[in-house]
C-alpha positions as CSV (number, residue, x, y, z in Angstrom):
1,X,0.2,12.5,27.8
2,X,-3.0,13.9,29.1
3,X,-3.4,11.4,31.5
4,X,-3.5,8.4,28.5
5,X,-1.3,5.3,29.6
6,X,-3.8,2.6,27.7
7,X,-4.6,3.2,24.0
8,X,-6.0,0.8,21.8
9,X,-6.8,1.2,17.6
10,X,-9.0,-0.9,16.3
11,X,-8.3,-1.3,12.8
12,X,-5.0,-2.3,10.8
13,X,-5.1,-0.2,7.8
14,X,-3.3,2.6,7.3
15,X,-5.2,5.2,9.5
16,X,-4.6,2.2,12.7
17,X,-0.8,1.7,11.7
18,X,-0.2,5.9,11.2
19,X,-2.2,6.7,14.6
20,X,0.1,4.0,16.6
21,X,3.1,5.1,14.5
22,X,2.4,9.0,15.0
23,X,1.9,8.2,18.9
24,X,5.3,6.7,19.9
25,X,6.9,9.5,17.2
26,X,4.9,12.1,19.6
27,X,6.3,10.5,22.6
28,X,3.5,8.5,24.4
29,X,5.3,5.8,26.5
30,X,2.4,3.5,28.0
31,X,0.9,0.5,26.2
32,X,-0.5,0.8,22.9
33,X,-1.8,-1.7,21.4
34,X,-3.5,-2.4,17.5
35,X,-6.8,-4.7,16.8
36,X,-6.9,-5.9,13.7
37,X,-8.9,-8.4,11.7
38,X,-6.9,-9.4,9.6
39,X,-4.0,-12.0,10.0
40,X,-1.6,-9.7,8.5
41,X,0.4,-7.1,9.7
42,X,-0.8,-3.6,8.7
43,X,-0.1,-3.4,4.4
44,X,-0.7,-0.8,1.6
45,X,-3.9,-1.1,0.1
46,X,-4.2,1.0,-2.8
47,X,-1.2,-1.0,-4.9
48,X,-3.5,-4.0,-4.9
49,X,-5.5,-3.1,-8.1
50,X,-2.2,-2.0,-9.6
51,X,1.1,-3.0,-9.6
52,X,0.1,-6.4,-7.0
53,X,-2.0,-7.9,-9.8
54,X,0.5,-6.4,-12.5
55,X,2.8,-8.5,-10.9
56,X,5.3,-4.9,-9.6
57,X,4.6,-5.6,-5.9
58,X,4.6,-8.5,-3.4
59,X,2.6,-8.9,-0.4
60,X,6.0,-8.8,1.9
61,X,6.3,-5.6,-0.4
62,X,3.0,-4.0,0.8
63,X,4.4,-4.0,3.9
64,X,3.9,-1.0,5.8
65,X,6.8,-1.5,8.5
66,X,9.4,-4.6,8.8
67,X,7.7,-6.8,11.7
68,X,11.0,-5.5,13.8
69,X,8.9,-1.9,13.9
70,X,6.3,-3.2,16.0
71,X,8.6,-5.0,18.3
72,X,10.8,-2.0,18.5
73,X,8.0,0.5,19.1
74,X,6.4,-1.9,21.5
75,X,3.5,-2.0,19.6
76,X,1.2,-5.1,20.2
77,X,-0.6,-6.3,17.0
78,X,-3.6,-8.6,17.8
79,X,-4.2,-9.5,14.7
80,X,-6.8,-12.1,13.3
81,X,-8.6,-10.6,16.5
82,X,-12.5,-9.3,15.8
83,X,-13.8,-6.1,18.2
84,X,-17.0,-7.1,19.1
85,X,-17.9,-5.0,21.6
86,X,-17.1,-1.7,23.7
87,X,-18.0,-1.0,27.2
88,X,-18.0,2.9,27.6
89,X,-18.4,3.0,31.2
90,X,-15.8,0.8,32.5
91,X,-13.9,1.6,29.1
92,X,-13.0,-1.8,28.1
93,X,-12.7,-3.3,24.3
94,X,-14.0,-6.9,24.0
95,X,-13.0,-9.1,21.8
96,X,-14.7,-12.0,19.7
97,X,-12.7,-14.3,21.7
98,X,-14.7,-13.4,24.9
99,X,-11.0,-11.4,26.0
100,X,-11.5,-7.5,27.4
101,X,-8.6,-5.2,26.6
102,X,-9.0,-2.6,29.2
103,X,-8.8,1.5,27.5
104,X,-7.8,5.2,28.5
105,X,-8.4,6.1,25.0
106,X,-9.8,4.3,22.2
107,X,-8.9,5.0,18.4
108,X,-11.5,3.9,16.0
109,X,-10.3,3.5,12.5
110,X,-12.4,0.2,11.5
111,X,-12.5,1.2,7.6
112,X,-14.8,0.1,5.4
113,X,-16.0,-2.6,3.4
114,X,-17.3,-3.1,0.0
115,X,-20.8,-2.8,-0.9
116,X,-22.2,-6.2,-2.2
117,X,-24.1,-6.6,-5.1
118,X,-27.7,-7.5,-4.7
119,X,-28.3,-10.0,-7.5
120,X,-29.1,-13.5,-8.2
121,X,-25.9,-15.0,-9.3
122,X,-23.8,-12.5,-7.1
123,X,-22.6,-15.9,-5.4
124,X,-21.3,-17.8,-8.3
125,X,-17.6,-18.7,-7.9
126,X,-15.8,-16.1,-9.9
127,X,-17.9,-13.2,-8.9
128,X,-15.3,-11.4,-7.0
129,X,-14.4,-8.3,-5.2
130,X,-11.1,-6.0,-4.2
131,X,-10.0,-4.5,-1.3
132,X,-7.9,-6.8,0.8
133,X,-4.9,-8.8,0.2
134,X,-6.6,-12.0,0.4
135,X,-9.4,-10.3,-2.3
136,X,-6.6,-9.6,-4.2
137,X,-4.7,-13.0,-3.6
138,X,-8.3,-14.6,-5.4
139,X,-8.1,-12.1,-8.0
140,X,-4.9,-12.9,-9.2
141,X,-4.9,-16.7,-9.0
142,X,-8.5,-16.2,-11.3
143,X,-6.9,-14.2,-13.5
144,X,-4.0,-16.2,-14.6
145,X,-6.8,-18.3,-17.1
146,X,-9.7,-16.1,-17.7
147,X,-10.2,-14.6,-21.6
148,X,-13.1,-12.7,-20.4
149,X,-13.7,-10.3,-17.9
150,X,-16.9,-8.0,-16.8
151,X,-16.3,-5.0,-13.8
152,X,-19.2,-3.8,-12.1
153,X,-18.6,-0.3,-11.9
154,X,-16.6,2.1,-13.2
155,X,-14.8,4.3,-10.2
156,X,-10.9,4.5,-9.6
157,X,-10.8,0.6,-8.5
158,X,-12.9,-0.8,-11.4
159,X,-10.6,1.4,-13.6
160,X,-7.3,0.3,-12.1
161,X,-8.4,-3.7,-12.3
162,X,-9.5,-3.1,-16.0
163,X,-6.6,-1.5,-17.2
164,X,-4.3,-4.5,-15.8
165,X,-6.3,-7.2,-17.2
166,X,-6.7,-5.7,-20.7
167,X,-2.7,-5.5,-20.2
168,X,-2.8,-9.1,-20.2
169,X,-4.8,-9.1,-23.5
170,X,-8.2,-10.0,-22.0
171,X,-11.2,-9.0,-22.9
172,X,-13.0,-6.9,-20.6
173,X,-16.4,-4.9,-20.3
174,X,-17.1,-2.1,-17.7
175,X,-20.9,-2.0,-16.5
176,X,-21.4,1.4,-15.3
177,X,-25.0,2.8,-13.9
178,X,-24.1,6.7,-14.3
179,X,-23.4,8.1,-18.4
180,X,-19.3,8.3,-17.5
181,X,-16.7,7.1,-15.8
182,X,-15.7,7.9,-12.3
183,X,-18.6,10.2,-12.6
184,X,-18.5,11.1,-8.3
185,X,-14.8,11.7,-8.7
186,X,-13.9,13.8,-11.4
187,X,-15.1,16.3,-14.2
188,X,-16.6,15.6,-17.5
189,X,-13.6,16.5,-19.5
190,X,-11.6,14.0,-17.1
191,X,-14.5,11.2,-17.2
192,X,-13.8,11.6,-21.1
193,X,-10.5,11.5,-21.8
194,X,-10.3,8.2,-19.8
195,X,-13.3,6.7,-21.4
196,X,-11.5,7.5,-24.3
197,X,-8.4,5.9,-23.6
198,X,-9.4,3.0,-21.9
199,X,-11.6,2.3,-25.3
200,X,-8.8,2.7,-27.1
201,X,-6.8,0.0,-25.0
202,X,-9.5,-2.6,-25.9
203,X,-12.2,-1.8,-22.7
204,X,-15.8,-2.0,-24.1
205,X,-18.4,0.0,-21.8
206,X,-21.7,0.0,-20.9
207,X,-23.0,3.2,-19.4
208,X,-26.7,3.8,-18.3
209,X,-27.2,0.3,-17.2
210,X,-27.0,-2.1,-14.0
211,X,-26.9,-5.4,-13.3
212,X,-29.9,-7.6,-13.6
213,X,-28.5,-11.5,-13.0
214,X,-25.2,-13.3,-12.9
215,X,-25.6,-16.6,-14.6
216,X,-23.0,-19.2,-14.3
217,X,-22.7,-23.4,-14.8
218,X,-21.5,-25.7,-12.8
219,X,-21.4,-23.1,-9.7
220,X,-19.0,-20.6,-12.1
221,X,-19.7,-17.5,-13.9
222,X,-20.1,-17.5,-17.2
223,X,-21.7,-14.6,-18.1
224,X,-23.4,-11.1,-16.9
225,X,-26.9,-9.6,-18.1
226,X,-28.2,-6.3,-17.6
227,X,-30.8,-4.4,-16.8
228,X,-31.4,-3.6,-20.8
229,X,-31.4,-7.4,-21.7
230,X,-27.6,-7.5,-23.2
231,X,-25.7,-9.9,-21.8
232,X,-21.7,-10.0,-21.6
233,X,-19.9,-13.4,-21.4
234,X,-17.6,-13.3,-18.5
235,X,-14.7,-15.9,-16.7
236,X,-14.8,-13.5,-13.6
237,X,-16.7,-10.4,-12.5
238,X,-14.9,-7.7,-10.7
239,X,-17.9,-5.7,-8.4
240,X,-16.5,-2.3,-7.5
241,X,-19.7,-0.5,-6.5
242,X,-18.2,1.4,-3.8
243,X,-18.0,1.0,0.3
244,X,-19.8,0.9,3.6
245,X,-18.3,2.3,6.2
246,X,-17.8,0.0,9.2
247,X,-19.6,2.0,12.2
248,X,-21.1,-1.4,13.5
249,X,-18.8,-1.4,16.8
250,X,-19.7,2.0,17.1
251,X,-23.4,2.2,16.9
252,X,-23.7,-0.3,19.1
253,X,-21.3,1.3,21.6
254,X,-24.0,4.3,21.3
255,X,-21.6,6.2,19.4
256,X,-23.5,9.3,17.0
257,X,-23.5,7.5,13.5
258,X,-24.5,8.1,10.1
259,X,-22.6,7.8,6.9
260,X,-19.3,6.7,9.2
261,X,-18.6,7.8,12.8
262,X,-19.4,11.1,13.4
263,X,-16.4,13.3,15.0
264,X,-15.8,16.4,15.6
265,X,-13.3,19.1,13.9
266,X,-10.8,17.2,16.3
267,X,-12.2,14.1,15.6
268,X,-13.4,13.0,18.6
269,X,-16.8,11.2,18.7
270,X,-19.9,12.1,21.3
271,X,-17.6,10.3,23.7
272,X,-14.3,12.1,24.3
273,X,-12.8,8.9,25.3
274,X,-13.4,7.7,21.6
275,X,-11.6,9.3,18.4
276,X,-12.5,8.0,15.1
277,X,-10.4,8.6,11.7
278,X,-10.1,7.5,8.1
279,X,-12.7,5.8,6.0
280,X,-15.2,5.4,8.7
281,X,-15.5,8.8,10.3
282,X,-17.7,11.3,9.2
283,X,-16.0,15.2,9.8
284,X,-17.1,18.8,9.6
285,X,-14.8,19.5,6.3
286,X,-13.6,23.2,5.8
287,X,-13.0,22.7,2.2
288,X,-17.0,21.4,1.7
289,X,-18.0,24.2,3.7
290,X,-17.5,22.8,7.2
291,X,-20.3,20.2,5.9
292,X,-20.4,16.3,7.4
293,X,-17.6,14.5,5.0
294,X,-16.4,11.4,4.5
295,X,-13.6,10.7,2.8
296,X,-11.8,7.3,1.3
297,X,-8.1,8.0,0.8
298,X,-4.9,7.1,2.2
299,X,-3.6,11.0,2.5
300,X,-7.0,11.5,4.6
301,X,-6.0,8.4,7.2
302,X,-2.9,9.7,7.4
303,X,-3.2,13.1,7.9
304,X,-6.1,12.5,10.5
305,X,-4.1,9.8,12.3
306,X,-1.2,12.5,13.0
307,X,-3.9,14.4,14.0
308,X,-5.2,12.4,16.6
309,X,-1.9,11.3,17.8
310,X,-1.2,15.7,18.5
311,X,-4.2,16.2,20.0
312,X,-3.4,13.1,22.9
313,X,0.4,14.2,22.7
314,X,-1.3,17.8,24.6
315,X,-0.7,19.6,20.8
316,X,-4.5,20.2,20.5
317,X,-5.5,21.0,16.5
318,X,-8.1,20.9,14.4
319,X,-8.3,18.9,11.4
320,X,-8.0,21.2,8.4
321,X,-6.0,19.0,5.9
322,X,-6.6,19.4,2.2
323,X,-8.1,16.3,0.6
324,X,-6.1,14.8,-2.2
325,X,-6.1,11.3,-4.0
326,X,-4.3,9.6,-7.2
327,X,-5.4,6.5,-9.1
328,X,-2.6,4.8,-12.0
329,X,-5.0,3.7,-14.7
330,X,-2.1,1.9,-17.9
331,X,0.0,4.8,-18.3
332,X,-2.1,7.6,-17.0
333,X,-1.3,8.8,-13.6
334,X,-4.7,10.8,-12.2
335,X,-4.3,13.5,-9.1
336,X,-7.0,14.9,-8.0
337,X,-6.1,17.8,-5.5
338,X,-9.6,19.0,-3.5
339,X,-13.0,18.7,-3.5
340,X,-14.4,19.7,-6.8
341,X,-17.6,18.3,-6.7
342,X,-20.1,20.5,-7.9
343,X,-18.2,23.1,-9.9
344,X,-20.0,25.1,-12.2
345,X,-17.2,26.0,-14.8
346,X,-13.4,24.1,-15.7
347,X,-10.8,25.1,-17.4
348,X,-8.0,23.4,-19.2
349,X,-4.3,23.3,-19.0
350,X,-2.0,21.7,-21.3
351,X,-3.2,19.4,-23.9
352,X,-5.0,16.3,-23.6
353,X,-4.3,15.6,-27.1
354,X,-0.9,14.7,-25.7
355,X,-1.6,12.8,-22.8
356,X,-0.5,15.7,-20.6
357,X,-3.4,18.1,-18.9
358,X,-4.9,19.9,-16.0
359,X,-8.5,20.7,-15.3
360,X,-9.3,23.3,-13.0
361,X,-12.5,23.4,-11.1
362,X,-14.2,26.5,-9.8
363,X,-17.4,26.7,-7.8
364,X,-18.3,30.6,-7.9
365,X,-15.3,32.0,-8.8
366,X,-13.5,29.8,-6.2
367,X,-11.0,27.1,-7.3
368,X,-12.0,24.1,-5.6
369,X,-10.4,21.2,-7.4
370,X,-7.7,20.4,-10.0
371,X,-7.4,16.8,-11.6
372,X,-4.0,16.4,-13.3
373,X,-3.3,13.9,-15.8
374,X,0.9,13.3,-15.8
375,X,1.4,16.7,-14.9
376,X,2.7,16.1,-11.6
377,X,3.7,19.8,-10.9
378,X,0.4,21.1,-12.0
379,X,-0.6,18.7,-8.8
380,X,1.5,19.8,-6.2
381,X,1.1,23.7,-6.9
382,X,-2.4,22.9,-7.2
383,X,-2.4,21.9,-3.2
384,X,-1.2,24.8,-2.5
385,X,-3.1,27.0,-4.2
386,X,-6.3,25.1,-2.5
387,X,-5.1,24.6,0.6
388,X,-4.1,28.7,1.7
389,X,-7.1,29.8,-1.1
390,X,-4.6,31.4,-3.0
391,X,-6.0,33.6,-5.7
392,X,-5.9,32.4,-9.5
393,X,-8.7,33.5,-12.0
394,X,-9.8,31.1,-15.0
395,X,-7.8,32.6,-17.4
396,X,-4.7,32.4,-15.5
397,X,-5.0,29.1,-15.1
398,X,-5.4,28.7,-18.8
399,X,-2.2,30.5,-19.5
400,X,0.5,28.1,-19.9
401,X,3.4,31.0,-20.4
402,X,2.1,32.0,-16.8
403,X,4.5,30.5,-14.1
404,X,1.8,29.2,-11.4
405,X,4.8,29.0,-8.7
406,X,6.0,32.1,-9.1
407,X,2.2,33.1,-8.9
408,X,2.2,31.7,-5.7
409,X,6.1,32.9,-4.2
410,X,4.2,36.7,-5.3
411,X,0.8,35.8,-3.2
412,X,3.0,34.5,-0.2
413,X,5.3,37.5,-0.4
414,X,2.3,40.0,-0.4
């Protein structure tokens, strides 16, 4: 397998776990081995703002694989085990512990981690934030005698939280700097209907405002101020600000970095001995105009893991998946198919007034992006349509008596 009988990941998520998974499936027989940080074996992330702290989901669960997987795949998880350091030209990993794994090729997929909040108070016990079990283990012991609630931030994982703990009849406040929600994610008429629906489900919002202090007593939060000289009594703060990509290990490796890991379109970094995938690496995206992207989903680590794992298997590709990414906010499923940030006109399908729409996104005449709200199969055609740049005008895509798959068997067939 193009000469590769040593590969290490570093990194446990789910772009580690699919690039080790994908390389036995492609049929590479030497040691391969995971590095992860974490204690646990590799989990699903995304469920922890939703059904975890609703109580639907377990962390045995979460699993990704049984434990026999590993052991079965001979797979070696180091887990609990830092990178600290990699030694290009004798290609060698070293560990915290002092330990030096030695390397034919070297999968990067250290993640990210979430961006802290730079204000006095931001320490107080109860200040908390989400994106690992043990984040979410805190979260959920907190929550079971809190009446009041403030999230910093108002993306897909501030959202998710809210939605859960209103469930639970507490009162919660969003603090959100832009004038909408998920305003980096999603349309306008998106951003509204779910500002509209979470208000109606007892969320109060703050838009156009940060934070200013945390104030707490007795070394516990008790309440948040902003920057307009409200203040919002809170038992626990939920900061979702968004992420930093981890390219620490890398940087100092003298790896090309800038927002994540820069690869190439087959995601190797400026050393061909080093690959780098999923929420750290920073890729020339064709549907963004081949521009440097980054991108923060579990269909991206996935996708880019399998790629990786072809490319050392001798099925060289480049990495042209479509992007696509879902967030369960109470009873409204979002997909999002694309990258629809900027579009310059959207149209509507279905009805919002009941519950069940589409927006479609174009960017000069282009469809670029379509955000489905419980219209599953509006989501799936969508990726198809994006993903071969399958023709469909505005109006078409207004036109509910217009069959969008058989739109798409006719394109196919022409």
């Amino acid at each position: 397998m193009n000469g590769c009988r040593d590969i290490i990941v570093v990194g446990a998520g789910q772009a580690g776990f699919q690039a080790a998974a994908s390389l036995r499936e492609a049929g590479f027989d030497g040691l391969l081995t995971i590095v992860g940080d974490e204690p646990v074996a590799p989990y699903q992330r995304p469920p922890l703002s939703k059904a975890y702290l609703a109580g639907k989901a377990t962390a045995g669960t979460l699993a990704l694989r049984p434990a026999s997987f590993y052991a079965d795949h001979r797979i070696t998880l180091r887990l609990g085990e830092r990178a600290a350091l990699i030694d290009r030209p004798i290609q060698q990993l070293e560990l915290k512990s002092g330990e030096r794994l030695g390397y034919d090729h070297l999968i990067l997929a250290t993640g990210a981690r979430n961006r802290s909040l730079p204000v006095p108070g931001a320490d107080l016990a109860g200040v908390l934030q989400l994106r690992t079990l043990a984040d979410a283990e805190d979260v959920q012991r907190y929550l079971a005698g809190v009446e009041s609630v403030v999230v910093v931030g108002a993306g897909f994982i501030g959202l998710e939280f809210a939605s859960v703990a209103a469930a639970r009849g507490i009162a919660v406040t969003v603090v959100e700097f832009a004038d909408r929600v998920m305003s980096r994610a999603v349309s306008r008429p998106t951003s509204a209907f779910f500002r509209d629906a979470h208000e109606a489900a007892g969320i109060r919002f703050a838009f156009g405002v940060g934070v200013g202090r945390i104030t707490g007593a007795d070394g516990h939060v008790t309440a948040v101020e902003t920057t307009d000289g409200r203040a919002f009594a809170a038992d626990l703060v939920l900061v979702g600000i968004g992420v930093v990509p981890n390219v620490e290990l890398a940087a100092e490796a003298g790896l090309t970095v800038a927002d994540g890991i820069l690869v190439d379109q087959a995601l190797l970094t400026s050393d061909p001995s080093i690959s780098a995938i999923g929420d750290c690496a920073t890729f020339p995206n064709s549907f963004a105009g081949n521009a440097p992207t980054r991108i923060e989903s579990v269909q991206n680590a996935v996708d880019q893991a399998r790629c990786v794992a072809a490319r050392l298997a001798g099925r060289a590709a480049f990495y042209a998946a479509l992007p696509w990414f879902w967030s369960d906010q109470g009873g409204w499923k979002l997909q999002i198919a694309g990258l629809a940030n900027p579009h310059d006109l959207t149209v509507t399908r279905g009805d919002p007034a009941q519950g069940a729409f589409s927006i479609f996104c174009y960017r000069h005449d282009r469809l670029v992006g379509v955000e489905s709200v419980n219209r599953p199969a509006d989501h799936m055609i969508a990726r198809r349509l994006i993903a071969e740049r399958l023709p469909l005008v505005p109006d078409q895509a207004a036109d509910l008596a217009l069959d969008l798959r058989a739109l798409i068997r006719t394109a196919a067939a022409a």
